[in-house]
Backbone bond lengths (Angstrom), bond angles and torsions (degrees), N, CA, C in turn:
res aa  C-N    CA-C-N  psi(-1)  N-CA   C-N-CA  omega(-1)  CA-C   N-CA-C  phi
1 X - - - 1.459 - - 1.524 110.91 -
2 X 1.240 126.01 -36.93 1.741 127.02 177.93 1.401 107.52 -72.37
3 X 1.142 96.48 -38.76 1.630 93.68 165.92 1.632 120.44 -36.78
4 X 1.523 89.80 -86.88 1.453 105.02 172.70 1.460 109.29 -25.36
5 X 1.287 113.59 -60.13 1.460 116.93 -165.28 1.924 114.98 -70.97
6 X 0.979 90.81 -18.87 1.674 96.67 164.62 1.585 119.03 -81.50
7 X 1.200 127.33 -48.36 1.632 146.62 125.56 1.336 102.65 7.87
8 X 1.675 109.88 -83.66 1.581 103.75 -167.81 1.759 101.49 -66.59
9 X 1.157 123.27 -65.99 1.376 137.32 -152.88 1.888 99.19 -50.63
10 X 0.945 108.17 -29.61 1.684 123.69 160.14 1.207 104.52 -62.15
11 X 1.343 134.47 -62.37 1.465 135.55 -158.88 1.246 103.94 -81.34
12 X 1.408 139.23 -14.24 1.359 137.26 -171.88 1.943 97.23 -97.92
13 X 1.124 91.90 -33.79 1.951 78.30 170.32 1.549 113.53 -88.34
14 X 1.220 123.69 -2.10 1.080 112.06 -153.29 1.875 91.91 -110.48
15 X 1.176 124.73 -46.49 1.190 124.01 -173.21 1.721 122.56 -62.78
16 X 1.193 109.41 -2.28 1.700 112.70 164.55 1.581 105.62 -73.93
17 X 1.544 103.55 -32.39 1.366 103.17 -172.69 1.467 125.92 -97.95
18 X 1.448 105.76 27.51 1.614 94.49 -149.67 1.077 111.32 -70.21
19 X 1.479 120.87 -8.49 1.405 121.17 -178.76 1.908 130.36 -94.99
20 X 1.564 98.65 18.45 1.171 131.84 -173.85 1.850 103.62 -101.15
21 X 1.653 104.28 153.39 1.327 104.47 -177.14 1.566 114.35 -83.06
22 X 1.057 107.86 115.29 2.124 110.73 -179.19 1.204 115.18 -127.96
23 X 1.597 101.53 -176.17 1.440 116.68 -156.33 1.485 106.32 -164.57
24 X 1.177 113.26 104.23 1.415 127.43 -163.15 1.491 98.76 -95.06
25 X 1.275 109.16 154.36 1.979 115.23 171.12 1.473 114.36 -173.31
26 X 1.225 115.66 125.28 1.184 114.45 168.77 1.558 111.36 -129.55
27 X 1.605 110.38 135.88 1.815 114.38 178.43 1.774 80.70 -122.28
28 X 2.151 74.08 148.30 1.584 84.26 159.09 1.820 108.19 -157.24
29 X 0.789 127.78 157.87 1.599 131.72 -162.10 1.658 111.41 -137.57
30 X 1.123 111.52 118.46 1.641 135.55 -177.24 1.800 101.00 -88.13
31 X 1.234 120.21 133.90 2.185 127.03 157.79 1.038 89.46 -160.32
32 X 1.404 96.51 -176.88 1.241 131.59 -143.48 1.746 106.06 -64.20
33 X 1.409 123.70 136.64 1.655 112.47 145.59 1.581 75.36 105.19
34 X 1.230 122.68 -0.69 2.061 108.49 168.76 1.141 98.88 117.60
35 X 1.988 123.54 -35.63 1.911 115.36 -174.21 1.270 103.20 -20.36
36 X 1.367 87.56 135.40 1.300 90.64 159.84 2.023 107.24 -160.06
37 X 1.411 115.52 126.26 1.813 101.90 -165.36 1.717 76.15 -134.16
38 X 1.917 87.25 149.33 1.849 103.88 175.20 1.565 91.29 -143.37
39 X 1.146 107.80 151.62 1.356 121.07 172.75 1.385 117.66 -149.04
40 X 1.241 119.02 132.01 1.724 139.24 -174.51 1.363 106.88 -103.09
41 X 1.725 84.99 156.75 2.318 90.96 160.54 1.171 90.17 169.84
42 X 1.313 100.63 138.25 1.551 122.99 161.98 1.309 124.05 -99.70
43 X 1.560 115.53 126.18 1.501 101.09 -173.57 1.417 111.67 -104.46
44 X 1.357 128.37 89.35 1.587 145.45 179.00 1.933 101.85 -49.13
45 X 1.542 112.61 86.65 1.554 97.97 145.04 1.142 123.86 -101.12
46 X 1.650 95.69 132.10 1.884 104.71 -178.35 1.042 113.75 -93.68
47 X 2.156 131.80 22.29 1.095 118.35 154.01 1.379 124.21 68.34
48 X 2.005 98.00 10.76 1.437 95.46 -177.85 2.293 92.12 -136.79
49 X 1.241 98.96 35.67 1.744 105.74 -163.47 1.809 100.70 71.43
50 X 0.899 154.97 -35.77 1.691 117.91 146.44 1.135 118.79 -50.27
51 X 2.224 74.77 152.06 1.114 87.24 169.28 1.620 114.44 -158.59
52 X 1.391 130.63 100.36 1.414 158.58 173.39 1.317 107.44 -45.56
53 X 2.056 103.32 123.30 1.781 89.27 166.50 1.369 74.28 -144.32
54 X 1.587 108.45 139.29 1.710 116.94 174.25 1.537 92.69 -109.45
55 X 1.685 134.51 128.35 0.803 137.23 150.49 1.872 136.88 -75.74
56 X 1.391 105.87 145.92 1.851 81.20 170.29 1.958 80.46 -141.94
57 X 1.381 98.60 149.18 1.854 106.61 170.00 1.737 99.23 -143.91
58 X 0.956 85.41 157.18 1.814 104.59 178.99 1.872 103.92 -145.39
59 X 1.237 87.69 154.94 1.836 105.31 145.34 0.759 98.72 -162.62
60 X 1.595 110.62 -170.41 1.508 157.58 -157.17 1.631 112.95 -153.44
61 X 1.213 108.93 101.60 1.257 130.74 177.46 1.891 109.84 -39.47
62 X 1.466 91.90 -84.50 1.596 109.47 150.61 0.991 127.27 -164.64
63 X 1.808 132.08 -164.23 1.722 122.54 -165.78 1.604 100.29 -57.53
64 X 1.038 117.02 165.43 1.371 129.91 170.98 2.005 110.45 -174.79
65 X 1.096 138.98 171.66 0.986 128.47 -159.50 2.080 103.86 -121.57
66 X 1.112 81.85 -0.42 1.615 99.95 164.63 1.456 114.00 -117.07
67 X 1.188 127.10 123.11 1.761 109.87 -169.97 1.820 107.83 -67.04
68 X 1.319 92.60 -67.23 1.833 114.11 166.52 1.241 107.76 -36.83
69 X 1.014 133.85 2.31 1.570 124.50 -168.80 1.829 105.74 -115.00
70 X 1.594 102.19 -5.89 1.786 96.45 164.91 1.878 82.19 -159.72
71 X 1.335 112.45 55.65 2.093 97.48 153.42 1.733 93.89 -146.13
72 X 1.225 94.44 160.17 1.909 119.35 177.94 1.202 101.14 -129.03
73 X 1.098 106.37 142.77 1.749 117.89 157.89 1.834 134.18 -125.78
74 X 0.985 105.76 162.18 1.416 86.94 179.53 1.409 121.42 -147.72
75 X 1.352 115.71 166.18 2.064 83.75 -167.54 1.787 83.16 -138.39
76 X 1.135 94.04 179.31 1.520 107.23 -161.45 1.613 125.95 -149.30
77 X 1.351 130.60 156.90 1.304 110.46 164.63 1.671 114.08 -130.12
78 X 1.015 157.43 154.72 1.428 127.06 154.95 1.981 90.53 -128.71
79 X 1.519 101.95 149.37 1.452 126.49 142.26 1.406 145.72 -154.64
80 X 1.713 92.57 157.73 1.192 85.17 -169.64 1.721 125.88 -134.16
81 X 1.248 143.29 -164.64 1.385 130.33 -159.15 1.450 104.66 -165.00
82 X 1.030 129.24 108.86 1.541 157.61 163.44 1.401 108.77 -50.90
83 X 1.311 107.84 75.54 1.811 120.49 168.44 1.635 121.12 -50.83
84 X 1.296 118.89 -42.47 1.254 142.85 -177.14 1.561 114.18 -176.96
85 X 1.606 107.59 171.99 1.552 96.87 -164.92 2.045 101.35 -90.68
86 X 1.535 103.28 45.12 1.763 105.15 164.94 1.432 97.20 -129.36
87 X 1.190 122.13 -28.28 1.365 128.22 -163.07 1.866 115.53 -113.60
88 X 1.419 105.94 155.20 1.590 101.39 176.68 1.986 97.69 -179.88
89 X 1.551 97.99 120.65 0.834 102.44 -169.40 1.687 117.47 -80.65
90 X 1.254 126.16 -154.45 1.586 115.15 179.82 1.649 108.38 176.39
91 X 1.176 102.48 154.62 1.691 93.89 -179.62 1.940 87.17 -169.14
92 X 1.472 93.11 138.03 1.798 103.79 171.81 1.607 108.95 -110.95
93 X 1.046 121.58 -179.35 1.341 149.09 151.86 1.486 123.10 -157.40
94 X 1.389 115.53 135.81 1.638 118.98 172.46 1.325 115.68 -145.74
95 X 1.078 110.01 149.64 1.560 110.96 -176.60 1.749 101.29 -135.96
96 X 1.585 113.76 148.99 1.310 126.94 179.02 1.925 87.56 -124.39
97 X 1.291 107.17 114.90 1.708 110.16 169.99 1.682 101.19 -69.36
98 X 1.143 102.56 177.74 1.199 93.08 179.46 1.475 125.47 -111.57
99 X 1.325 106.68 153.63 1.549 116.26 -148.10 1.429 107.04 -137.23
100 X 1.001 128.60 -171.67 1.340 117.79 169.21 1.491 132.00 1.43
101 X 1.294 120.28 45.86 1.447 123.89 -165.85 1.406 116.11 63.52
102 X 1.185 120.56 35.80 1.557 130.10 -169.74 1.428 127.19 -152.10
103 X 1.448 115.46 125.66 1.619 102.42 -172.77 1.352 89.55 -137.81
104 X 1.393 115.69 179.47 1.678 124.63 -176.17 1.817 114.81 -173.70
105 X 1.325 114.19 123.29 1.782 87.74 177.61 2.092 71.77 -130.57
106 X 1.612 69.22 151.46 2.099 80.74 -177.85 1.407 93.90 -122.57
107 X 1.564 131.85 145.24 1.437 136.34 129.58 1.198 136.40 -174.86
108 X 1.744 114.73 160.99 1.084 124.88 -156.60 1.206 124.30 -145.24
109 X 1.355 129.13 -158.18 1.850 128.36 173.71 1.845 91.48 -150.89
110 X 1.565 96.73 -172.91 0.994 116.37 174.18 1.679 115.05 158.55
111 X 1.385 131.50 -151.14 1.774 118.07 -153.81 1.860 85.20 -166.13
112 X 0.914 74.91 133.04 2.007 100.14 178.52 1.458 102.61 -100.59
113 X 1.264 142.56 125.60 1.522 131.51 -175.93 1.528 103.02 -136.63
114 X 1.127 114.87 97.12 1.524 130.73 163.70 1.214 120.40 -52.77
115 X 1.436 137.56 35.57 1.872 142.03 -144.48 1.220 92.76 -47.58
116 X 1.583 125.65 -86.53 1.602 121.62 -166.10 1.642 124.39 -141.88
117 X 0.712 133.70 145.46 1.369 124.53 170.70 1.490 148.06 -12.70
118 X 1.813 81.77 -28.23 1.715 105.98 -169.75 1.025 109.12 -159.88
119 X 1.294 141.22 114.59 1.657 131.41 148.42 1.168 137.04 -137.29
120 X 1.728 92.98 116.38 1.877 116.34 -139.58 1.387 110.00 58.15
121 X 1.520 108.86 -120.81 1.180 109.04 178.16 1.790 128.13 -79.21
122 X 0.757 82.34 2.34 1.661 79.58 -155.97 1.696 90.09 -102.17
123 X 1.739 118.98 145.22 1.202 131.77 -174.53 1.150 113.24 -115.19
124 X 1.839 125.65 145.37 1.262 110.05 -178.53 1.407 117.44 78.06
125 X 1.192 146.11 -0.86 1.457 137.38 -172.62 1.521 124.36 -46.67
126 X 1.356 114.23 124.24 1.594 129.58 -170.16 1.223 107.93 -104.18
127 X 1.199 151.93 119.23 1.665 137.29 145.19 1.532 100.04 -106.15
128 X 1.557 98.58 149.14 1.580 113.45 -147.73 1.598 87.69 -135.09
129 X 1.242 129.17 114.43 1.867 124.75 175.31 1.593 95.63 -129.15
130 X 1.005 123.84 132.47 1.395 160.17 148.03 1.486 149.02 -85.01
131 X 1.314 142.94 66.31 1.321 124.04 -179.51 1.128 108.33 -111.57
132 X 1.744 113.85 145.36 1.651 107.48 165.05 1.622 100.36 -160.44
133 X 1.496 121.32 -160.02 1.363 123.84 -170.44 1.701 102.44 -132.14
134 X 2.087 101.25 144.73 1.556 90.44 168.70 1.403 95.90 -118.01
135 X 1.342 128.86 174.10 1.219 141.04 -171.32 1.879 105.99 -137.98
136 X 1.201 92.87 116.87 2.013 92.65 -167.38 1.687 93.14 -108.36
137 X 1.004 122.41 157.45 1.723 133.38 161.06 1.621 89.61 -152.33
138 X 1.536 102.54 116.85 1.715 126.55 167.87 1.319 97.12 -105.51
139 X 1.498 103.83 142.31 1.697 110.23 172.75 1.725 98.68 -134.71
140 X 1.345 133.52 19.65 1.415 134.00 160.25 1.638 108.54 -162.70
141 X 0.816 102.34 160.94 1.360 117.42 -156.40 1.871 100.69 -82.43
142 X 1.353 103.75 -166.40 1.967 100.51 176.38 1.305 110.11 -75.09
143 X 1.134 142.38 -6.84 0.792 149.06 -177.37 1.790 130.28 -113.39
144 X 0.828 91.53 16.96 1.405 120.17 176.29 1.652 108.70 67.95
145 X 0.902 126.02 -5.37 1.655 130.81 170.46 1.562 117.28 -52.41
146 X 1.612 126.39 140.70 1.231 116.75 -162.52 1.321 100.77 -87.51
147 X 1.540 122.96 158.54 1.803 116.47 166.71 1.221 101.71 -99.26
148 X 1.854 104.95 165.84 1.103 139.70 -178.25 1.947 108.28 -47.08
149 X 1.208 114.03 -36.28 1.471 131.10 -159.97 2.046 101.35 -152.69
150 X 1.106 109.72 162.15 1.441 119.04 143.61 1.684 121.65 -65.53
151 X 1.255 110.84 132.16 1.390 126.86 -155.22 1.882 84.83 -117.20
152 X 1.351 127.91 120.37 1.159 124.50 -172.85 1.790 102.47 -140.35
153 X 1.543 120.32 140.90 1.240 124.12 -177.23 1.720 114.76 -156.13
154 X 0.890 127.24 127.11 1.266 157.70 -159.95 1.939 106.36 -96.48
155 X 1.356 126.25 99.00 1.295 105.44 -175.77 1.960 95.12 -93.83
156 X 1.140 116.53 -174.91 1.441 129.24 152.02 1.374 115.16 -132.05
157 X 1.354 140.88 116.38 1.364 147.64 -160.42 1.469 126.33 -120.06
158 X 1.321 117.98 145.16 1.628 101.21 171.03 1.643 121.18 -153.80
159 X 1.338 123.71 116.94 1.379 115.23 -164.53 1.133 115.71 -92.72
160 X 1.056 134.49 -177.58 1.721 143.62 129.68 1.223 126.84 -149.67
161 X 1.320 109.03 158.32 1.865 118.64 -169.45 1.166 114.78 -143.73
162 X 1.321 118.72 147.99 1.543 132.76 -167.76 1.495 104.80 -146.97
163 X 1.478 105.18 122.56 1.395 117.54 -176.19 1.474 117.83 -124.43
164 X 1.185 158.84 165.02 1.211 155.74 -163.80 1.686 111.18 169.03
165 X 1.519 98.77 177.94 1.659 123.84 169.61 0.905 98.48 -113.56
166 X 1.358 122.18 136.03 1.522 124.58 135.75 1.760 116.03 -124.07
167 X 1.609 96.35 109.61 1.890 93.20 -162.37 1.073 107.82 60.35
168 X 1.756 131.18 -133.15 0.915 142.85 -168.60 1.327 127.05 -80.88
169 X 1.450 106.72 -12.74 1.500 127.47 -156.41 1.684 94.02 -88.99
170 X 1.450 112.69 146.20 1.571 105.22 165.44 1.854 91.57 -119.48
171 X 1.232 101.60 171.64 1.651 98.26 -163.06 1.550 91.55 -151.33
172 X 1.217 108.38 173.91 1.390 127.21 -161.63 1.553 120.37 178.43
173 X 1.539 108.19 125.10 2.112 107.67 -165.59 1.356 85.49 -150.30
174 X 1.543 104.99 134.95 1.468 118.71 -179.68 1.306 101.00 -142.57
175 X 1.771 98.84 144.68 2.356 103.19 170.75 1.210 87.48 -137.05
176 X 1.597 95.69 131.29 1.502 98.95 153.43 1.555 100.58 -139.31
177 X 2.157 105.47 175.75 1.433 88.22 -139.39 1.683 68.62 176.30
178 X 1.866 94.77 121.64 1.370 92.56 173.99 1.535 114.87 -109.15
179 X 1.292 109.07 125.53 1.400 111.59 -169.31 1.492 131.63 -98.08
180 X 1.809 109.74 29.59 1.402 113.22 139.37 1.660 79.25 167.32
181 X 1.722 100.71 161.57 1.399 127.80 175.20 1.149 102.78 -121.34
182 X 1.411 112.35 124.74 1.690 120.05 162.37 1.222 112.58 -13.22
183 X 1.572 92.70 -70.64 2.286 106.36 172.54 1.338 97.60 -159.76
184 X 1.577 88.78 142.61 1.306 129.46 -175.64 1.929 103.03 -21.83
185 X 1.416 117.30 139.56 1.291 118.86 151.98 1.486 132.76 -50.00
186 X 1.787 118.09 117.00 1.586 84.93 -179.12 1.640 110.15 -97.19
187 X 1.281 74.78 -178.56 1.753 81.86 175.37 1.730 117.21 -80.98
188 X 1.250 93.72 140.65 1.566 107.39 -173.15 1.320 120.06 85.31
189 X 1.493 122.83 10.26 1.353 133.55 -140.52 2.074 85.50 -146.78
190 X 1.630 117.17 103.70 1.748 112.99 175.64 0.894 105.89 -137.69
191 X 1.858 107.37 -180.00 1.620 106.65 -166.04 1.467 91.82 -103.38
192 X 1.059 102.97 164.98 2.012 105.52 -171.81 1.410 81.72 -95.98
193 X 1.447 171.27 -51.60 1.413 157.68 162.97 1.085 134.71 -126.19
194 X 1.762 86.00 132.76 1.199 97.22 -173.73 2.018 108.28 -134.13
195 X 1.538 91.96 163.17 1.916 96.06 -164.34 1.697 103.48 -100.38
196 X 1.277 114.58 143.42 1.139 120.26 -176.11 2.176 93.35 -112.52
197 X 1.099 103.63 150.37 1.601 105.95 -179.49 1.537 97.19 -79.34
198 X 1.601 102.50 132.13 1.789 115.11 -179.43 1.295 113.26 44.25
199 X 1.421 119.29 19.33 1.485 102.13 147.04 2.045 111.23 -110.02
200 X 1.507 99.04 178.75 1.246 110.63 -166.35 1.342 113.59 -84.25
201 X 1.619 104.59 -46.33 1.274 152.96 -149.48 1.878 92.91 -64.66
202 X 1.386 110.11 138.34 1.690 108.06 163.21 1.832 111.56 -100.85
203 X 1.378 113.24 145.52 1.540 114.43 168.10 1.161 95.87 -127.12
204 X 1.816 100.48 161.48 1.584 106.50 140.73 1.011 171.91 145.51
205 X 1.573 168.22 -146.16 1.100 129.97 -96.34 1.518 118.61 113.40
206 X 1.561 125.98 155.62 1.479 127.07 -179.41 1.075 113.22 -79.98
207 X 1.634 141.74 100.66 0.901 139.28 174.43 1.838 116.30 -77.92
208 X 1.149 102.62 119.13 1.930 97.54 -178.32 0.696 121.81 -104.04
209 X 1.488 129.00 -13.08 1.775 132.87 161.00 1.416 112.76 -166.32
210 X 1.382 100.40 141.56 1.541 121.05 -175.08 1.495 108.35 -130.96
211 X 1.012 124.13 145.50 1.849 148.46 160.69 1.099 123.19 -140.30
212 X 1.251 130.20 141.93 1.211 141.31 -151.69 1.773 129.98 -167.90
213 X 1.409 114.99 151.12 1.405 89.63 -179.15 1.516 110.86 -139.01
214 X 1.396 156.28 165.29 1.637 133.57 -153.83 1.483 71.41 -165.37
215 X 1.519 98.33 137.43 1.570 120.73 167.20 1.558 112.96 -134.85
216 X 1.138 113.14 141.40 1.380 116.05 -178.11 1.450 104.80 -130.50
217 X 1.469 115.62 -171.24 1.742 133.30 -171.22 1.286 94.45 171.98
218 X 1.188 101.61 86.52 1.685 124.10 156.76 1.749 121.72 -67.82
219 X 1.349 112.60 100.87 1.634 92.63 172.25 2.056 99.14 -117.18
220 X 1.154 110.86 -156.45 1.511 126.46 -172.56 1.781 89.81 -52.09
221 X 1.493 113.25 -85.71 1.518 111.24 -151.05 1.593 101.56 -103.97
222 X 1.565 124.64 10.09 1.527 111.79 166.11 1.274 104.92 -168.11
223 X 1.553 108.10 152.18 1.148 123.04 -170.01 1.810 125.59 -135.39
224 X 1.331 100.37 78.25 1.674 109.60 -178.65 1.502 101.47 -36.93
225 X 1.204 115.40 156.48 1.705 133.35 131.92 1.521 121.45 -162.07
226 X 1.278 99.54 -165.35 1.766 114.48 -158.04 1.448 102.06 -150.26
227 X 1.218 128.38 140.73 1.569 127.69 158.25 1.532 94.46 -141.51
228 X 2.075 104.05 149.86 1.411 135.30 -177.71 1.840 103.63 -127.33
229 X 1.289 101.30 128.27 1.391 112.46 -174.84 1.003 107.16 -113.39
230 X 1.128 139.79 -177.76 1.260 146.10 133.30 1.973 110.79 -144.52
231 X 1.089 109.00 136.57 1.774 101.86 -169.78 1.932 99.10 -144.05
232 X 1.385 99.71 145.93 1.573 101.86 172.25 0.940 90.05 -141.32
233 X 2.139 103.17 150.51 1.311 126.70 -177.47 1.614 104.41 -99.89
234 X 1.652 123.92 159.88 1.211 136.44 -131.37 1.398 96.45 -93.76
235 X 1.836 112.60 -17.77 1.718 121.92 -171.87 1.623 105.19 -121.14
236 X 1.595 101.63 31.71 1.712 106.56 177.31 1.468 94.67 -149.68
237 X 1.678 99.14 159.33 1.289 106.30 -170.18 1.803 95.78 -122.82
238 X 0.902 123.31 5.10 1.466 126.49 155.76 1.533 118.46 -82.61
239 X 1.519 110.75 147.31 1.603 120.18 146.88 1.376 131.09 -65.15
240 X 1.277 127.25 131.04 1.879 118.63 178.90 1.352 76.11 -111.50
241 X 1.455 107.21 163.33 1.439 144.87 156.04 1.123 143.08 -100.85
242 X 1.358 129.01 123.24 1.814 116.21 -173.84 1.682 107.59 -140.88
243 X 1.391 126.10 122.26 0.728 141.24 -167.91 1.829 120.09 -115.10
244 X 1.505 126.32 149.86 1.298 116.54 -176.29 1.524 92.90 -156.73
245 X 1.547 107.19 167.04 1.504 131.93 -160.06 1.150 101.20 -170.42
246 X 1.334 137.62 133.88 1.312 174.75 -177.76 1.453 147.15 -174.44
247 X 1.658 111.35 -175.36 1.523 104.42 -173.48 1.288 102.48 -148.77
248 X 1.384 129.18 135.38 1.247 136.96 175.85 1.082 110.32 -108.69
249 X 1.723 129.63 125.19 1.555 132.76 161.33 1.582 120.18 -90.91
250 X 1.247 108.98 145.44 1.735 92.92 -173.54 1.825 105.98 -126.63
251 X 1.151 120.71 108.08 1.247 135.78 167.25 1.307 116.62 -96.54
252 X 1.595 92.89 121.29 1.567 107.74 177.75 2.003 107.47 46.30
253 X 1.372 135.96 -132.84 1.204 145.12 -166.12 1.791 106.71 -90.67
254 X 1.452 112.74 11.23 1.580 123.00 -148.82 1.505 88.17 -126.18
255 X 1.358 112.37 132.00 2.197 128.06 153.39 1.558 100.98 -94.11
256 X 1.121 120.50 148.21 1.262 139.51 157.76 1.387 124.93 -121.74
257 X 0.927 133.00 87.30 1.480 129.47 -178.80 1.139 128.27 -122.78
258 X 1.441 117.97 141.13 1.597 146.11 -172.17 1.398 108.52 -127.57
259 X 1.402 109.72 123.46 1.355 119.77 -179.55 1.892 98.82 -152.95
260 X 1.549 110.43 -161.94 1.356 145.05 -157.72 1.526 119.77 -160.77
261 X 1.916 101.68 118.64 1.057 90.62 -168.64 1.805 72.32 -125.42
262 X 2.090 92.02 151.10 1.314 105.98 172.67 1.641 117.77 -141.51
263 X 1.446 119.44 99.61 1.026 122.60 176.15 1.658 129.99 -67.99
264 X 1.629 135.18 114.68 1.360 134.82 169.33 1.653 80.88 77.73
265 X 1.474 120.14 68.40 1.604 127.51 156.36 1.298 125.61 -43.92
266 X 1.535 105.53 -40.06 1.572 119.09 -170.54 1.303 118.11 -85.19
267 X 1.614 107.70 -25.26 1.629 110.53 -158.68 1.778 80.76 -97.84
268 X 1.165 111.09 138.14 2.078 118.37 153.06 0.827 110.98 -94.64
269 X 1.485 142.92 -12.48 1.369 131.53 -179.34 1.963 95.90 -80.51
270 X 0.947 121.29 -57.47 1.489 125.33 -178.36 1.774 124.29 -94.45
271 X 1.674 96.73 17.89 1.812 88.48 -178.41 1.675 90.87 -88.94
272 X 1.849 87.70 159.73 1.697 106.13 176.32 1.412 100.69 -143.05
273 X 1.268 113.86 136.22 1.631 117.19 -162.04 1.551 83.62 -123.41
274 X 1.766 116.81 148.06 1.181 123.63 164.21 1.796 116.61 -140.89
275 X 0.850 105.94 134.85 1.647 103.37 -174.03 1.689 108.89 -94.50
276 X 1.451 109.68 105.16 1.350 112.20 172.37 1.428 128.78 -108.25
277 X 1.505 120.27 137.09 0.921 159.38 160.98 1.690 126.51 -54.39
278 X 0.986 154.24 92.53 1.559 144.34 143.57 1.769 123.61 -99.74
279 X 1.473 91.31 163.09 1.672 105.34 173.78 1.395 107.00 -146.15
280 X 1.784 117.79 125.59 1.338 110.78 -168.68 1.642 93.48 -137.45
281 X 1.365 107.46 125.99 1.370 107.09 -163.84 2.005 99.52 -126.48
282 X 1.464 120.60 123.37 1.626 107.43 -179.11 1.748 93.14 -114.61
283 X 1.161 105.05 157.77 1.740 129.93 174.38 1.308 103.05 -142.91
């Protein structure tokens, strides 16, 4: 049924434009206990420096005999605008209504900078900067218990990304890093979603900084890769880890990919393995 409903809510943004250049994709990832999270977007170019991406994401907490009774979703927009061919500006918004005692609207801007063709070795060079704001209102705790009051927090955030060639290799390095909370996180008190860099998968909880690194090897009909994370939550003073490996096949204008995502590898008391799925189709 989310399917479906991602399906239409896709097809209703997408058919004003059908005559515009796009890029359809959907990932989704299966673990243990029923999880299960998918996420969509269409990327609308209007061939005029816009550029339109309507998001939709879901999960599934775990089995339960009510679906709605442990999944959130959230929908999204991002755009952006082609200043010159080094520069391109960008700005998101997303909102999670509220669900399970949980609501969230996130947004921001930031500047895409294409510097040059080449530098030294590395081909293609991207730097990617980002800042924006999320806005949380919790009305029960992790445990599903109601609070005394609304529990409300304000993050301020800021990313960056660096992408390149090297030879054959395409590469990819991202930080993000939240750079103050209204007030402090309490304990017993999380965000129902949250994004891990190059994974599929939803957690969660306040995430306050993430780094990470994604390697690929693109040839004609397949394309291995790997991504290394590292992420800490806002009421812990440790790093967790989440790691993934896969393979993408590419038919005709279509990706297919099958991979493995494994969060806290080392620890068994707290690892969570998820098997993900995508389909990325351009016209």
């Amino acid at each position: 049924m989310r399917f479906l409903n991602l399906i239409a809510v896709l097809l209703i943004l997408v058919c004003p434009c059908a005559l515009c250049y796009g890029q359809l994709s959907f990932s989704g990832v299966n673990g243990e206990k029923g999880y299960a999270a998918l996420r969509g977007e269409y990327k609308l170019d209007l061939d005029n420096g816009f550029v339109f991406t309507p998001t939709y994401g879901y999960y599934r907490r775990s089995d339960k005999e009510e679906d709605e009774a442990g999944s959130t979703s959230r929908y999204g927009l991002n755009a952006s605008y082609e200043l010159n061919d080094q520069t391109r500006v960008e700005a998101y918004g997303r909102w999670v209504p509220i669900t399970l005692g949980f609501q969230s609207v996130a947004y921001g801007a930031g500047v895409k900078w294409f510097p040059f063709y080449r530098y030294g070795i590395i081909k293609e060079p991207v730097l990617e900067v980002q800042a924006g704001q999320t806005r949380y209102d919790v009305y029960t705790d992790a445990e599903g218990n109601n609070l005394p009051s609304k529990f409300s927090l304000t993050e301020t955030s800021a990313r960056g990304k660096l992408a390149g060639r090297l030879a054959n290799w395409r590469l990819q390095g991202v930080y993000e890093k939240v750079i103050k909370y209204s007030s402090q996180p309490e304990a017993g008190i999380t965000a129902n979603w949250a994004d891990i860099p190059f994974m599929v998968a939803v957690i969660r909880g306040f995430i306050k900084e993430a780094y990470g690194a994604h390697v690929s090897y693109p040839t004609r009909w397949i394309t291995p890769y790997a991504s290394w994370v590292r992420y800490k939550y806002a009421d812990k003073h440790d790093f967790a880890v989440a790691v993934s490996a896969g393979l993408a096949v590419h038919f005709w204008e279509m990706d297919f990919t099958g991979g493995v995502e494994v969060f806290e590898p080392k620890r068994q008391e707290n690892r969570k393995t998820f098997f993900s799925m995508s389909v990325e189709a351009k016209f």
